[in-house]
GUDONU-499754 format. One line per field, with one value per residue (C-alpha): residue in three letters; x, y, z. Coordinates in steps of 0.05 Angstrom, whole numbers. Example, Ala and Ser with C-alpha at 12.3 -4.5 7.8 and 13.67 -1.06 7.14 Angstrom:
BEGIN
residuo <- c(ALA / SER)
X <- c(246 / 273)
Y <- c(-90 / -21)
Z <- c(156 / 143)
END
This chain:
BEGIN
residuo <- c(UNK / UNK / UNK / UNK / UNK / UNK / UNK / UNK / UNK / UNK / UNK / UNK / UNK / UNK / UNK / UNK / UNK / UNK / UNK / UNK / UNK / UNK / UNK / UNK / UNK / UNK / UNK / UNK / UNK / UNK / UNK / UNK / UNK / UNK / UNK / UNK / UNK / UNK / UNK / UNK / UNK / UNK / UNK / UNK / UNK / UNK / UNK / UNK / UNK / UNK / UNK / UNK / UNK / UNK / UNK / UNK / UNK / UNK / UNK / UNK / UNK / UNK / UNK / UNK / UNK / UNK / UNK / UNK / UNK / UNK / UNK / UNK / UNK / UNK / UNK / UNK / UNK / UNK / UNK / UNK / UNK / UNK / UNK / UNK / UNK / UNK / UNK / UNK / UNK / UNK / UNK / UNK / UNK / UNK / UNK / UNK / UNK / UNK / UNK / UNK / UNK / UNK / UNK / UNK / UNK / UNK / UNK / UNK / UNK / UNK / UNK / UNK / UNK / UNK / UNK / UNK / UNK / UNK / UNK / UNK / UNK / UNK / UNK / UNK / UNK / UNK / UNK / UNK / UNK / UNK / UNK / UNK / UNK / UNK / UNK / UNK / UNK / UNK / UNK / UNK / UNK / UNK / UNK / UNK / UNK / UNK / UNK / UNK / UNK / UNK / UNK / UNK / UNK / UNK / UNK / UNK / UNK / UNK / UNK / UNK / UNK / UNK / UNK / UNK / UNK / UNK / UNK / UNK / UNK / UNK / UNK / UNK / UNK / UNK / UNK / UNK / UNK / UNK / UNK / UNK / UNK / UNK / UNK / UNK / UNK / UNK / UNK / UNK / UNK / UNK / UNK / UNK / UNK / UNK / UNK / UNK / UNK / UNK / UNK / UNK / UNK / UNK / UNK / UNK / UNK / UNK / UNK / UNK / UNK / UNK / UNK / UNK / UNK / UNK / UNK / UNK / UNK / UNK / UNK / UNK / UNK / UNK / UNK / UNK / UNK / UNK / UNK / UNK / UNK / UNK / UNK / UNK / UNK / UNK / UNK / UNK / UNK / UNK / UNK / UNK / UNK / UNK / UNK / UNK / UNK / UNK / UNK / UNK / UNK / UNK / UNK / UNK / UNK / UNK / UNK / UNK / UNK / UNK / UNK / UNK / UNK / UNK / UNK / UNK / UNK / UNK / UNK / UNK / UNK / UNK / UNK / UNK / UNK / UNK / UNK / UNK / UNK / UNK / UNK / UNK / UNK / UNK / UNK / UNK / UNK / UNK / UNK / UNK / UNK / UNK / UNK / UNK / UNK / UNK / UNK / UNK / UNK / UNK / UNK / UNK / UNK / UNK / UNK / UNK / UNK / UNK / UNK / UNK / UNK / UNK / UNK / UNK / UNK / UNK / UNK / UNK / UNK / UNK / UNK / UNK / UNK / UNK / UNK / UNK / UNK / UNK / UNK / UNK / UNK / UNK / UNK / UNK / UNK / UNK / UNK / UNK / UNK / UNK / UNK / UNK / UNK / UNK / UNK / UNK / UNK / UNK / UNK / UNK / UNK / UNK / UNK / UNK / UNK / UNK / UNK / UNK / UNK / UNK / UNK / UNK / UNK / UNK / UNK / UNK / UNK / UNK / UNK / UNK / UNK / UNK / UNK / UNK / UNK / UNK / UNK / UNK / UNK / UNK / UNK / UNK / UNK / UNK / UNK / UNK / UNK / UNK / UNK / UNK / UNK / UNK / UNK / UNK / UNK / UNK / UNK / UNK / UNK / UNK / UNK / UNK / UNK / UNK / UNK / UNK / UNK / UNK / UNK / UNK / UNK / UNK / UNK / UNK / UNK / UNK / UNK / UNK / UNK / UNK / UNK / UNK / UNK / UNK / UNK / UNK / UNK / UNK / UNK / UNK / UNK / UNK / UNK / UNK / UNK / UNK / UNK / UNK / UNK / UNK / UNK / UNK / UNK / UNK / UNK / UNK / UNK / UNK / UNK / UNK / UNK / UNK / UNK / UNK / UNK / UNK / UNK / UNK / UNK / UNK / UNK / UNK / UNK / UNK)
X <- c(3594 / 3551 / 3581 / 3569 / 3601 / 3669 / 3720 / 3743 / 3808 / 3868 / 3886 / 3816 / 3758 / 3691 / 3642 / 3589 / 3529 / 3558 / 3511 / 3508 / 3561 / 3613 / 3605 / 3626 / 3682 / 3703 / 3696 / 3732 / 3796 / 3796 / 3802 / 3857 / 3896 / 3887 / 3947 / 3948 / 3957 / 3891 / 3846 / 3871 / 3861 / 3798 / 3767 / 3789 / 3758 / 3684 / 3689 / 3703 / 3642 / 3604 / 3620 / 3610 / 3540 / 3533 / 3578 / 3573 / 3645 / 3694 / 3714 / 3689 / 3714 / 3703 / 3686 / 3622 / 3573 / 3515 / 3460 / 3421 / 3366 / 3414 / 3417 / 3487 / 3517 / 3575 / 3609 / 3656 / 3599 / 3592 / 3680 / 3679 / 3617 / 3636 / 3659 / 3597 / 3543 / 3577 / 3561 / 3486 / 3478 / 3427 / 3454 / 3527 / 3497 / 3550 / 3488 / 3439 / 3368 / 3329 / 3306 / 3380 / 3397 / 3345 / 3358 / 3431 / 3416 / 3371 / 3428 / 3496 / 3448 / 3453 / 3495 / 3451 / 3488 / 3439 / 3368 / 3330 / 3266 / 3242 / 3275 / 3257 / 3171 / 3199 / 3222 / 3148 / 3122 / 3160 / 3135 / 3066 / 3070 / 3034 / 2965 / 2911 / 2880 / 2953 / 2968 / 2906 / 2931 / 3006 / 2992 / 3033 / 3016 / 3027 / 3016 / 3054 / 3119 / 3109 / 3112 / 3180 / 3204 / 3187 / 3216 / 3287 / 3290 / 3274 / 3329 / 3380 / 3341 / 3321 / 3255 / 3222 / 3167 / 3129 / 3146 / 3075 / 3038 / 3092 / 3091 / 3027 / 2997 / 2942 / 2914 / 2880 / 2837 / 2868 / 2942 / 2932 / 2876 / 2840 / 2895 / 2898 / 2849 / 2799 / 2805 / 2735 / 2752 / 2709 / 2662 / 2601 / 2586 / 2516 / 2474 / 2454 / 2397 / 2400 / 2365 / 2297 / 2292 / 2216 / 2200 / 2236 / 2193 / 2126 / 2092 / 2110 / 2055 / 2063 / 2019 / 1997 / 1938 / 1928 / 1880 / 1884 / 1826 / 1834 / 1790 / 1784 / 1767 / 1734 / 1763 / 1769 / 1789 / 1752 / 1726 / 1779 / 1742 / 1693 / 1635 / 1646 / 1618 / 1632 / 1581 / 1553 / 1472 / 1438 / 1405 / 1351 / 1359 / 1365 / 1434 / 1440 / 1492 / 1544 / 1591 / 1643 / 1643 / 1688 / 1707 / 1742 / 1808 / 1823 / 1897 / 1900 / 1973 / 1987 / 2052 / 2116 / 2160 / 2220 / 2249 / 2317 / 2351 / 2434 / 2470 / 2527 / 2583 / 2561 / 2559 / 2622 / 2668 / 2641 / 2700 / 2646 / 2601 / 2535 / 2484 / 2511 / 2511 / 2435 / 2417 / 2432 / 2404 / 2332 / 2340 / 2354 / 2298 / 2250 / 2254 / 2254 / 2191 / 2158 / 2179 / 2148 / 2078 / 2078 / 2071 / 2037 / 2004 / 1937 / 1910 / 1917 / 1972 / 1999 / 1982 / 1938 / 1994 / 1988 / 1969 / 1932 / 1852 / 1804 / 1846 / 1804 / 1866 / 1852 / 1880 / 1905 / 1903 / 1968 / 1969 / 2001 / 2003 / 2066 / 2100 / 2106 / 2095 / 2112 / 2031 / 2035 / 2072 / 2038 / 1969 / 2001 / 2030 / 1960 / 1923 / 1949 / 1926 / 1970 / 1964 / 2012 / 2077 / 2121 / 2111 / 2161 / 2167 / 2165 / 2196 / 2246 / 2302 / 2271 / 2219 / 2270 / 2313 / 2251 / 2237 / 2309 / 2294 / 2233 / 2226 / 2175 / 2143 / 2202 / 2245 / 2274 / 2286 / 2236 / 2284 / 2343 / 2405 / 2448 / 2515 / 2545 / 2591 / 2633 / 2625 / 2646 / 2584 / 2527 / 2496 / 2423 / 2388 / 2345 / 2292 / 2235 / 2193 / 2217 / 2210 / 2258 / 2252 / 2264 / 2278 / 2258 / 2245 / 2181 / 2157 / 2116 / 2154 / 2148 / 2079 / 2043 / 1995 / 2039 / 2096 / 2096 / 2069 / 2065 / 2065 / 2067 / 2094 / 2081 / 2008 / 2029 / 2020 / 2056 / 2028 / 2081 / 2062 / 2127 / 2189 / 2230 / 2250 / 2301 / 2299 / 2342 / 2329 / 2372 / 2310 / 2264 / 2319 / 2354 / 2352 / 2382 / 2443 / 2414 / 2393 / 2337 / 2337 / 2265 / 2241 / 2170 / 2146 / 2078 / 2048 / 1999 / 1989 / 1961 / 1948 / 1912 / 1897 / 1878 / 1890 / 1961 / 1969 / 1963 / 1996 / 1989 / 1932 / 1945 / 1902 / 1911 / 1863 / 1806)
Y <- c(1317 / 1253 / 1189 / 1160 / 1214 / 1211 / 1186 / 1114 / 1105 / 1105 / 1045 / 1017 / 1013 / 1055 / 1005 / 974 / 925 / 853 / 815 / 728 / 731 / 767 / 736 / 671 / 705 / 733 / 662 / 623 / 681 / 657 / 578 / 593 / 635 / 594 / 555 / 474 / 459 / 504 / 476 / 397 / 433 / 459 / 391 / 349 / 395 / 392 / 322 / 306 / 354 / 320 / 251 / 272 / 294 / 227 / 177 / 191 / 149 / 178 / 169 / 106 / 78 / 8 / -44 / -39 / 18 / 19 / 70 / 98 / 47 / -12 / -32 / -58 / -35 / -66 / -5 / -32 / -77 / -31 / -28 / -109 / -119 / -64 / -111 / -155 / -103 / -69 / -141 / -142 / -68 / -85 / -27 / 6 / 68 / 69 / 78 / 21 / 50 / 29 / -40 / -61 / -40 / -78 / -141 / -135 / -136 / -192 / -230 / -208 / -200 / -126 / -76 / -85 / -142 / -137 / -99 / -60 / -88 / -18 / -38 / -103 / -77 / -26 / -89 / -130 / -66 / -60 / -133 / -117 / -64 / -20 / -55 / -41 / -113 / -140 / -92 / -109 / -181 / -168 / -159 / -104 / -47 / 13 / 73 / 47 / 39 / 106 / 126 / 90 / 115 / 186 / 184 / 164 / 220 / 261 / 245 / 263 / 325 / 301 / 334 / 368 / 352 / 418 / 405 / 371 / 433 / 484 / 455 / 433 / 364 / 327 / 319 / 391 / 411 / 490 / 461 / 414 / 359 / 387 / 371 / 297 / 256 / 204 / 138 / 108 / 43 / 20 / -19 / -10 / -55 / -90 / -134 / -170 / -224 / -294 / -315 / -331 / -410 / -394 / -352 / -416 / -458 / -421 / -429 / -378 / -356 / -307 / -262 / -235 / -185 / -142 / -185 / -263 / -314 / -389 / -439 / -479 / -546 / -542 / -595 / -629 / -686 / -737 / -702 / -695 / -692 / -633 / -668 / -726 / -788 / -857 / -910 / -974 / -974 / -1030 / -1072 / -1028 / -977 / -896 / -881 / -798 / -759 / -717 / -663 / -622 / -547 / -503 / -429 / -378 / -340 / -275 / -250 / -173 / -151 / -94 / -45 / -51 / 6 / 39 / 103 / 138 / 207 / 205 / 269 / 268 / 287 / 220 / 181 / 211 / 213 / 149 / 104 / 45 / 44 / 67 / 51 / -21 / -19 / 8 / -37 / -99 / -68 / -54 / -129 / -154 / -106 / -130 / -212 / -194 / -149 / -207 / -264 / -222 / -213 / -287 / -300 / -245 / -200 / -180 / -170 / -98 / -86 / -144 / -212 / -251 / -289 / -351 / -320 / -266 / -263 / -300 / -351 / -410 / -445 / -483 / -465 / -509 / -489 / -489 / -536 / -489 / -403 / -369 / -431 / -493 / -567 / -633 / -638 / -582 / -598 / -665 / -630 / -594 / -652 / -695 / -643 / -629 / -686 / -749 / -727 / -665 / -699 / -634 / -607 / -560 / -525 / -441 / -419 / -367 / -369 / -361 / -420 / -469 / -464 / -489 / -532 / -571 / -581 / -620 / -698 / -748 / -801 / -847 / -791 / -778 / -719 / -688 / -627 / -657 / -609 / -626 / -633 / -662 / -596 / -629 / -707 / -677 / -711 / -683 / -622 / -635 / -581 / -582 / -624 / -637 / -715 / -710 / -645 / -594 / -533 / -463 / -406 / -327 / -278 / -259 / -306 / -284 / -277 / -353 / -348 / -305 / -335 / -368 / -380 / -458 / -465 / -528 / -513 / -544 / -486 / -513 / -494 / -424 / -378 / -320 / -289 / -240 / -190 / -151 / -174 / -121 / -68 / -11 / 52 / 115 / 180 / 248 / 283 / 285 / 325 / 356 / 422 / 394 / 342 / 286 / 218 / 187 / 100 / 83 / 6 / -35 / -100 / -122 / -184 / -216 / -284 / -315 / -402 / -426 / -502 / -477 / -547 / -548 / -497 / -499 / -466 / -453 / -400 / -348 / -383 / -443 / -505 / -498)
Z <- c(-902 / -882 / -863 / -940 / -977 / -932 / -983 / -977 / -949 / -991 / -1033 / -1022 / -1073 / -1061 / -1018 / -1043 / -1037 / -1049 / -1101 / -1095 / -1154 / -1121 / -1052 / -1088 / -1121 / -1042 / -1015 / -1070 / -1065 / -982 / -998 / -1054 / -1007 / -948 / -928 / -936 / -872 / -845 / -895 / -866 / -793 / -817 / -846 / -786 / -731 / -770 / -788 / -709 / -693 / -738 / -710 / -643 / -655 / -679 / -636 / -558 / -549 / -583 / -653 / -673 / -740 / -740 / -673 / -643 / -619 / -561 / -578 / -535 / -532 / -523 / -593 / -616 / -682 / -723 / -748 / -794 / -831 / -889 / -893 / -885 / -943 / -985 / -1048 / -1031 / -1030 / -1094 / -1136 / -1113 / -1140 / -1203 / -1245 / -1259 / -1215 / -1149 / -1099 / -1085 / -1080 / -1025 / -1051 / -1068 / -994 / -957 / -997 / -985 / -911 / -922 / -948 / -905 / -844 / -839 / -785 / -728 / -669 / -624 / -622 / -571 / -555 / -585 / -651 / -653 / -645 / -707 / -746 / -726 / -754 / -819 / -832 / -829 / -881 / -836 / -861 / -811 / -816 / -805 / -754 / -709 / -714 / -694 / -616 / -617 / -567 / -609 / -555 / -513 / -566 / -588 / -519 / -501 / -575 / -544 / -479 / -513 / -560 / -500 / -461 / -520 / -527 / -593 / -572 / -518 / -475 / -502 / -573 / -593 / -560 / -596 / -668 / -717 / -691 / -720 / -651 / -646 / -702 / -706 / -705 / -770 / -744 / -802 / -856 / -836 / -865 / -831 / -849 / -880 / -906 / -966 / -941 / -903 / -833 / -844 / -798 / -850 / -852 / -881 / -947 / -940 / -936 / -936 / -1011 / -1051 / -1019 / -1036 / -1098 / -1155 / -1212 / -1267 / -1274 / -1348 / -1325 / -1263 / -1239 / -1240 / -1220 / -1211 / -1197 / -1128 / -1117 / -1043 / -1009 / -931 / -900 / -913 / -979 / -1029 / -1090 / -1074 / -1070 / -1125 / -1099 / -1121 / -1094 / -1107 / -1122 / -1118 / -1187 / -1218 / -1174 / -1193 / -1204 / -1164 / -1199 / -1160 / -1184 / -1152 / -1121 / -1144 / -1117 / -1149 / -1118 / -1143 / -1141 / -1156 / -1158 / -1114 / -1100 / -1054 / -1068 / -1048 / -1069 / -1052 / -1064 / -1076 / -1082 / -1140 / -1094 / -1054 / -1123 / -1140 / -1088 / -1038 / -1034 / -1052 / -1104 / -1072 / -1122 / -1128 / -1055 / -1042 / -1105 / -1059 / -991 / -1018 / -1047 / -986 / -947 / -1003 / -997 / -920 / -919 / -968 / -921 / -867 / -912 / -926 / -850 / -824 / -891 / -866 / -933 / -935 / -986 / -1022 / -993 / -946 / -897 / -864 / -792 / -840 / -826 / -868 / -880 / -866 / -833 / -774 / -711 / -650 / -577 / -534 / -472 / -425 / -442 / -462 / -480 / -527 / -505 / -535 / -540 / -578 / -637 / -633 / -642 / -708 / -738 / -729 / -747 / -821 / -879 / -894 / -968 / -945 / -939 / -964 / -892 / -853 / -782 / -785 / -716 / -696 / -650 / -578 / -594 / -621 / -563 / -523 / -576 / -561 / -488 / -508 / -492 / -527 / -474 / -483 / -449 / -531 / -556 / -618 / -641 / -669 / -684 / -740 / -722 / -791 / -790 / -738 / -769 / -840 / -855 / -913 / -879 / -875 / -824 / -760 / -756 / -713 / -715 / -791 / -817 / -834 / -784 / -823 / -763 / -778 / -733 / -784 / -739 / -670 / -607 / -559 / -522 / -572 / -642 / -694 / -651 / -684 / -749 / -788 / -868 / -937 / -970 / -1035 / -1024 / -1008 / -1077 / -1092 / -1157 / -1185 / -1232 / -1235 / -1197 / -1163 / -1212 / -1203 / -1242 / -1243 / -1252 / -1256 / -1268 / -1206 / -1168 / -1219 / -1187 / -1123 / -1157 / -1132 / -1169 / -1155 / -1147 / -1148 / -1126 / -1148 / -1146 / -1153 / -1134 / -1087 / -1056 / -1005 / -978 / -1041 / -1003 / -925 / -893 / -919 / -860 / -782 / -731 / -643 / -625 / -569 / -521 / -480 / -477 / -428)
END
């Protein structure tokens, strides 16, 4: 006979396999017959365990209590503001959620006597709302709080020096690195250039046609009128008739485009709004690029810029190479008409700086800063013997043609047939999900009145 066919002992039921149900049943019949006085025994020993894992002197009930990191506790606080707390309680529920608890603690000043200078970085913490902008400000060394954080819990054996390597850690990509998500916030970090002081400046004509032709009174100093003549003849003499020349200028409006392919999972999951985003950054590349044709368009392409060829402009020769002298700008200034009194310095950074170390005869200086920020005076900008000064880096590097130009930007025309436009297709990549953002202006322009215009050749005076 095997083992489980032996019959069961007498006055004892035939085993079997105890289901959930009937283990309850076995437990509840062991309280019931327990004896009073066990079940007291019982209760006390695990509710002194239990305080012990908590309390490392003794049985505290009320008084005070050191933990481990030197923070002081009022144990009896909770005893002593019991009827207190229970009137702040916003609802007849006996527990106080969270928010109820914090502001009672705001109010009766909370259980905590005295805290560790770890608690007390915990509490700068809490205040911050663990923001990352306000938690860059705070001062607080993080590391090295976490570290000191660590090193107590090690000593209670809260944890173990091996623990991080043992468990999942976001540290190591196989151990859960990949589950934790990198933090992208939504913006994007831009060098981004200033608004053009130059384009507002320049002067703007629709176009209706492709092509556009106006009429040019050829003019120079000394000749304003193109060739009209008044005169005084003497009695009976042969009046001679004069008449102006005129020249044509032919504006033909030409392409600058820009086209871009955006997947939808970008479009749809970027934290930002890309398209509004690359909307504004081939703005701003466009005014920059047409800034940059204004001064220095060869022709080719839209515009003919100032330091462009053909121009007719008339150059002045530097006093000394690879610099800029107070004979210099001199030479500019009394080179350009008195009729052109809307007149303006084009520079960029490296040139003004020389610019500011410059002295007239009288030992004065020409470049003159404007400091109203600091006089909470009207801000007025740089000037230089008068005129504004507008800095770019379109503008050549110091030493180089065009480092100094003098201009009456008025006389500068831009002729726009189509401003920037922006289109969008889903079409053009459709096989691929991606959109495509597609960029065109056309325009041309170019100086309309030459001797509005002057600026420092490459080459020093013989």
């Amino acid at each position: 006979m095997s083992e489980s066919n032996k019959a069961a002992p007498a006055g004892t039921s035939e085993p079997k396999n105890l289901t959930m149900d009937d283990l309850q049943g076995v437990i509840a019949t062991a309280i019931k017959d327990a004896m009073p006085g066990e079940l007291k025994s019982l209760r006390e020993e695990i509710d002194k365990v239990s305080r012990k894992a908590v309390f490392t002197d003794g049985e505290p009930q009320t008084g005070e209590y050191q933990a481990v990191d030197g923070s002081i506790i009022d144990l009896g606080f909770a005893v002593k503001n019991m009827g207190r707390m229970s009137g702040m309680r916003l609802t007849g529920d006996p527990r106080m959620d969270g928010h109820q608890l914090g502001m009672a603690f705001m109010q009766l000043g909370g259980p905590f006597k005295k805290l560790s200078p770890e608690m007390e970085t915990f509490a700068k913490l809490c205040l911050t709302g663990m923001q990352p902008g306000r938690l860059s400000t705070s001062g607080i060394d993080i590391p090295a709080h976490n570290a000191k954080v660590y090193e107590q819990l090690t000593k209670i054996g809260a944890v173990t020096p091996n623990m991080k390597q043992a468990g999942m850690n976001e540290g190591v990509l196989a151990d859960g690195g990949a589950l934790v998500p990198v933090m992208y916030p939504a913006t994007i970090i831009e060098f981004a250039t200033q608004a053009s002081q130059i384009l507002p400046r320049c002067w703007r004509m629709p176009m209706t046609t492709n092509v556009m032709r106006i009429p040019r009174l050829q003019q120079a100093a000394g000749s304003y009128f193109g060739g009209v003549q008044i005169y005084s003849p003497d009695e009976g003499a042969l009046k001679e008739s004069t008449k102006p020349t005129l020249e044509r200028l032919t504006f033909t409006a030409k392409k600058l485009a820009g086209i871009i392919y955006l997947t939808d999972e970008l479009i749809a999951d970027s934290l930002i709004n890309v398209v509004n985003y690359i909307t504004g950054l081939y703005t701003r590349a466009f005014q920059y690029e047409l800034e940059r044709r204004v001064i220095n368009g060869t022709g080719v392409g839209p515009i003919l810029g100032i330091l462009g060829p053909g121009t007719g402009i008339t150059t002045v020769a530097r006093q000394t190479a690879g610099t800029i002298g107070y004979r210099d700008v001199i030479n500019l200034d009394s080179i350009i008409d008195e009729n052109f009194s809307d007149l303006a310095w084009l520079t960029r950074k490296s040139s003004q700086n020389t610019l500011m170390s410059i002295v007239d005869l009288n030992n004065r200086p020409i470049f003159l800063a404007d400091y109203a920020v600091f006089t909470g005076q009207k801000v007025s900008g740089n000037t230089m013997i008068t005129y504004p000064v507008y800095r770019t880096r379109n503008v050549p590097a110091i030493g180089t043609k065009g480092d100094l130009i003098i201009a009456d930007l008025n006389w500068f025309m831009i002729a726009m047939r189509q401003d920037m436009t922006v289109a969008a297709s889903e079409h053009v990549r459709f096989l691929y999900d991606e959109m495509t953002l597609r960029f065109v202006m056309r325009l041309d322009g170019r100086p309309v009145v030459p001797s509005a215009f002057s600026y420092l050749d490459d080459a020093a005076s013989s």
